[in-house]
C-alpha positions in Angstrom: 0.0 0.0 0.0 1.5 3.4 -1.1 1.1 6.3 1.7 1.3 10.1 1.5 4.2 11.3 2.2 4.6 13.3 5.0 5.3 17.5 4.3 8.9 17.1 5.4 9.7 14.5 2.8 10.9 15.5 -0.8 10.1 14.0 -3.8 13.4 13.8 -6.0 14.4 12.9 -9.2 17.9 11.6 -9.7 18.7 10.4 -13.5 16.4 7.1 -14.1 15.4 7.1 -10.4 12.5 8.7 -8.6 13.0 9.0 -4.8 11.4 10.3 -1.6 14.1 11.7 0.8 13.6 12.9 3.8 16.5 15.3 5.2 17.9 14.7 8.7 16.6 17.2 11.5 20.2 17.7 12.6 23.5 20.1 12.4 26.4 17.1 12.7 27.7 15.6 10.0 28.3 13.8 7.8 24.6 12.3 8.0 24.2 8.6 8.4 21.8 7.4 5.8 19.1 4.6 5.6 17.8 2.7 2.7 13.6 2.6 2.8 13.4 -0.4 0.5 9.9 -1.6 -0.3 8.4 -5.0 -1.7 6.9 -6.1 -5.2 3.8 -3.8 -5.8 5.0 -0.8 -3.5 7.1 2.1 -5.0 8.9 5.5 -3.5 6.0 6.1 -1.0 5.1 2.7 0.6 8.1 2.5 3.3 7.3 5.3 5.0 5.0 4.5 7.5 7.8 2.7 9.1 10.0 6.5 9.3 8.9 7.1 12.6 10.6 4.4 14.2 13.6 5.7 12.3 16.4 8.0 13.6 15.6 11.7 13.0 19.3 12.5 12.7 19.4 10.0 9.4 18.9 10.9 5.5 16.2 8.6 4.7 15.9 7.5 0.9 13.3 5.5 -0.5 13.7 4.7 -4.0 11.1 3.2 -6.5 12.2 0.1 -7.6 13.2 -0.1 -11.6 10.8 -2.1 -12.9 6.9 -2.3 -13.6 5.2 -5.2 -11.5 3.8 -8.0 -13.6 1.0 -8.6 -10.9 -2.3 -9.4 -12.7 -4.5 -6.7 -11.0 -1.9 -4.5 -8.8 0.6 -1.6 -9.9 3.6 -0.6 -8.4 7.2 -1.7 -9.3 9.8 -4.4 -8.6 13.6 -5.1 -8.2 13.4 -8.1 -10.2 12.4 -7.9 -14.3 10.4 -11.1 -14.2 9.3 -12.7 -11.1 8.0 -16.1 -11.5 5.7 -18.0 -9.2 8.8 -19.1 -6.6 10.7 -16.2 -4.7 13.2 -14.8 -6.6 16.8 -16.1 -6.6 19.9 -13.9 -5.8 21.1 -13.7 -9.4 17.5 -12.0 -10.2 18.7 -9.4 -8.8 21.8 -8.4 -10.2 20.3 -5.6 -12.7 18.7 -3.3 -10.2 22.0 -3.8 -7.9 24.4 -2.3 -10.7 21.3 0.2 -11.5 21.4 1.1 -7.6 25.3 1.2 -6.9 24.5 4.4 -9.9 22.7 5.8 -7.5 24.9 5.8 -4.8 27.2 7.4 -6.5 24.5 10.5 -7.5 23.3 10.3 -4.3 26.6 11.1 -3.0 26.7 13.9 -5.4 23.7 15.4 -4.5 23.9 15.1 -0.5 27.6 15.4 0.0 26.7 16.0 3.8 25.7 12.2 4.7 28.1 9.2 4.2 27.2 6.9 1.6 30.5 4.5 2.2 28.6 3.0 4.9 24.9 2.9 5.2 21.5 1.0 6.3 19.2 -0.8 4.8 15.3 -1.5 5.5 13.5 -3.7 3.4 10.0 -5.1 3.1 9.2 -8.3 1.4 11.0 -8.5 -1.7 12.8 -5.0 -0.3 14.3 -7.5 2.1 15.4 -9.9 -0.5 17.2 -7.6 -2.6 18.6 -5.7 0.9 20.5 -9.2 1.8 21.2 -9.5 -2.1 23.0 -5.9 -1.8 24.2 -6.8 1.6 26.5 -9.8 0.6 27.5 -8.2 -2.7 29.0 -5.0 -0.7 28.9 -6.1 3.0 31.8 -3.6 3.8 29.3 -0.3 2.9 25.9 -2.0 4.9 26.0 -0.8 8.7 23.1 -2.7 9.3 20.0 -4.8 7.5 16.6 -5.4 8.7 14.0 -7.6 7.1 10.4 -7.1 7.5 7.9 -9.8 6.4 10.8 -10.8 3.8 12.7 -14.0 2.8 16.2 -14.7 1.8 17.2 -14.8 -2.1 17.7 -18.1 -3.0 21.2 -19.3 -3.5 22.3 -17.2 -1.3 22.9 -19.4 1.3 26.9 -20.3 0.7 27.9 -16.7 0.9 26.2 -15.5 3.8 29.6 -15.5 6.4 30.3 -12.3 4.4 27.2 -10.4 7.0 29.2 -11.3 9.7 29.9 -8.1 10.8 26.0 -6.9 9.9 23.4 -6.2 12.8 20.5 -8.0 11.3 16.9 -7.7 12.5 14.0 -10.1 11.1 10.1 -9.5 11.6 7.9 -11.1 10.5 3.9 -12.3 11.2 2.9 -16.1 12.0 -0.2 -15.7 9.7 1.9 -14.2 6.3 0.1 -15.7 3.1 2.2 -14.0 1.5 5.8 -14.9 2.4 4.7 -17.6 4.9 6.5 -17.6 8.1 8.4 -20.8 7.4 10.6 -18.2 5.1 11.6 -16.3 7.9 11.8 -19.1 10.6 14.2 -20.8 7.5 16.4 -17.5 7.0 16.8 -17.3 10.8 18.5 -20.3 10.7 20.6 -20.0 7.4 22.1 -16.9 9.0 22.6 -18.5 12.4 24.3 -21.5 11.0 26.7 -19.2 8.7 27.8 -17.9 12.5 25.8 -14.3 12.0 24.1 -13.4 15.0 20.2 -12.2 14.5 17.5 -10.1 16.5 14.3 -12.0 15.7 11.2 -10.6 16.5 7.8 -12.8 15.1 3.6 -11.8 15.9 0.7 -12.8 15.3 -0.3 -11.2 12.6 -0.4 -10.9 8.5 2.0 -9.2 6.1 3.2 -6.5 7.9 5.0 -5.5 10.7 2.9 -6.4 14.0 2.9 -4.0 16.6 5.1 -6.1 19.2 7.8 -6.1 16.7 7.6 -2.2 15.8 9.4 -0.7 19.1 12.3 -3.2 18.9 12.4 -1.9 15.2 13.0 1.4 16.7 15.7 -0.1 19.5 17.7 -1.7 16.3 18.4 1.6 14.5 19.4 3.3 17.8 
């Protein structure tokens, strides 16, 4: 579900890329920045009725994914060309990773006052599958990942010691009919057998983040 964005958030256009940005309410820099990722179907706006459980001192970004969704009756945009009926593997997401490391480097450009050698990332559904997908392919620059009502790319799972040194948060709702619980309960464990250590928060509820889980959101990106 797209939202509103709120006054203080800017609508931006950088090259090939629409974003919503929302500027940090402090004086100290360089700004750390955070990565509003959303899932198949959302775009620039969807992520950000999670921003007030987000650091006011960061430079939030929330980009619209690069391409159309192919969901029969729903709009919106994805991070993977074609996505078939199984989640969608690590190497699906290869285009919008080189399309996004671009960015960085406009971003960095265009807000010289945050640091874009290190940042966070926050995804939703597939958000979270391509955060973990741009997590092990640049785990030096990702300060820290979480994964909301997402799943892990497949293939994935041999090059997962490379998060070692990534605070990783997972949330995710019992009832999901859309990525079903198993997903999470199975990513959990993939990242706990590669030796990463994991905040784990799960509620009863559907695809979303359930209210339990929201304040330790908050607590993770202190």
């Amino acid at each position: 579900m797209s939202l509103t964005p709120a006054p203080d958030i800017q609508e931006v256009q950088l090259g090939s890329w629409t974003l919503t940005v929302r500027l940090p309410a402090r004086t100290e820099r360089p700004f750390p920045a955070v990565f509003l990722i959303h899932g198949w179907t959302g775009d620039e706006r969807s992520m950000w009725v999670f921003a007030p459980r987000l650091p006011k001192d960061a430079l939030l970004i929330a980009p619209r994914a690069p391409y159309a969704s192919s969901h029969p009756e729903l709009a919106g945009h994805s991070w993977v060309e074609r996505r078939g009926s199984e989640f969608s593997p690590l190497t699906a997401f290869g285009p919008s990773l080189d399309a996004f490391e671009g960015m960085l480097t406009d971003l960095a450009l265009r807000y010289p006052e945050a640091d874009f050698r290190c940042f966070s990332l926050m995804g939703f559904s597939q958000g979270a599958a391509f955060s973990f997908a741009c997590a092990l392919r640049h785990p030096q620059r990702v300060s820290r990942l979480a994964a909301l009502a997402g799943f892990l790319p497949p293939g994935s799972e041999s090059q997962l010691a490379a998060l070692a040194n990534i605070p990783i948060f997972i949330a995710h709702g019992s009832k999901d009919e859309t990525v079903p619980i198993d997903q999470a309960r199975a990513m959990r464990a993939a990242l706990e057998a590669a030796g990463i250590g994991v905040e784990y928060c799960e509620s009863e509820t559907g695809h979303k983040l359930g209210a339990n889980c929201a304040p330790r959101l908050q607590e993770f990106f202190k």
